[in-house]
C-alpha positions, 0 to 999 in steps of 0.5 A: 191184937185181936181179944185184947183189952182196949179203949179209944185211942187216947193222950196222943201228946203224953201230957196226962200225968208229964213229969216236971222235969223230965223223967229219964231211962223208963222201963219196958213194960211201964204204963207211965201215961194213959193209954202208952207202954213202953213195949222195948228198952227204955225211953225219956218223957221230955218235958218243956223247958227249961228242963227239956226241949219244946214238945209240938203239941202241949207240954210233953214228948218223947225221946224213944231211946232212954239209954241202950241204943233201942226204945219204943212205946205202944198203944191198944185202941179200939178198932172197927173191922174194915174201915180205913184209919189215918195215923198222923205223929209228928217226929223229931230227934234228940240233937243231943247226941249221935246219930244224926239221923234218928230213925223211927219204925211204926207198925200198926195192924200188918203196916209198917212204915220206916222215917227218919230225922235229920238233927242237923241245927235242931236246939231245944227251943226251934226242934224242927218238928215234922208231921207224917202220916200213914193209913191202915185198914183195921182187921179186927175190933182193936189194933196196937200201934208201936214206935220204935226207935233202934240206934244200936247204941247211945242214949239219944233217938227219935223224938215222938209228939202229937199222935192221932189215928182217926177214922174217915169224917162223916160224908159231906153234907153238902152233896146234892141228893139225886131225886126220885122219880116223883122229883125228875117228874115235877122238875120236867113239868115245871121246866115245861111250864116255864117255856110255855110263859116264856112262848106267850111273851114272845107272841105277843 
């Protein structure tokens, strides 16, 4: 991924553009929302019902195998060398047809992470969405992160919604900050005063 043209990561619900009642069978190669490719076979932008079935987060999801049993999309971001990232996605499946346990592959800078979904139950309405999440060391000014979904064949495989890659949140603020020589010296004075007073009192 190193040189390649890029952006902050972005459209982690493929909302941008979502197709009002599903769009079927996408080509490899399509960039059909900002930022997503599909990178192998084909795929189906799922919308809400009544069309399609309940997306985890806003309107839109995917179904990573169009039709031909494999299907997957990817994403070039922005990256800074040497810091950690998490990846966080949440995953179910098309219940509509075999298998039933949907698998996904996710690899992203050198990592590559195996999941699967169990469709057992699952309805269009109650899809039984289930969130993972992953860390990688980024090695280089951007990566690219691709879904993947192979089921060798049929039309009916790992659903995709809601993806993040973020960085590590700022240091906590409230972390006491260790004092400087001048601050230790006036701290032992104070507490030194202090048991004087207290040694007055006591006299008296």
């Amino acid at each position: 991924s190193a040189g390649a043209a890029a952006a902050p990561f972005q459209n982690g619900s493929f909302d941008v553009g979502g197709p009002a009642c599903n769009q079927f069978n996408i080509p490899a190669g399509t960039n059909f929302t900002p930022g997503w490719t599909v990178s192998v076979g084909n795929i189906d932008w799922e919308s809400s019902p009544p069309c399609g079935w309940a997306a985890s987060n806003g309107s839109s999801s995917l179904d990573l195998v169009g039709n031909g049993g494999i299907g997957g999309v990817s994403q070039t971001f922005n990256t800074t060398p040497g810091v950690t990232y998490t990846v966080t996605f949440d995953m179910a499946g098309n219940f509509g047809g075999a298998p039933t346990i949907k698998p996904l592959t996710v690899t992203v800078d050198g990592v590559t992470q195996n999941y699967t979904f169990d469709t057992t139950g699952a309805t269009g309405s109650a899809m039984g969405w289930t969130t993972h999440s992953f860390t990688f060391v980024a090695t280089s000014t951007t990566a690219t992160i691709n879904f993947v979904s192979d089921i060798t064949s049929g039309n009916a495989g790992a659903a995709l919604d809601n993806v993040s890659i973020l960085p590590p949140g700022p240091p906590d603020a409230t972390v006491a900050v260790p004092l400087n020589d001048a601050g230790w010296l006036a701290a032992v004075m104070l507490a030194l005063a202090g048991g004087l007073t207290l040694r007055k009192r006591l006299r008296r």
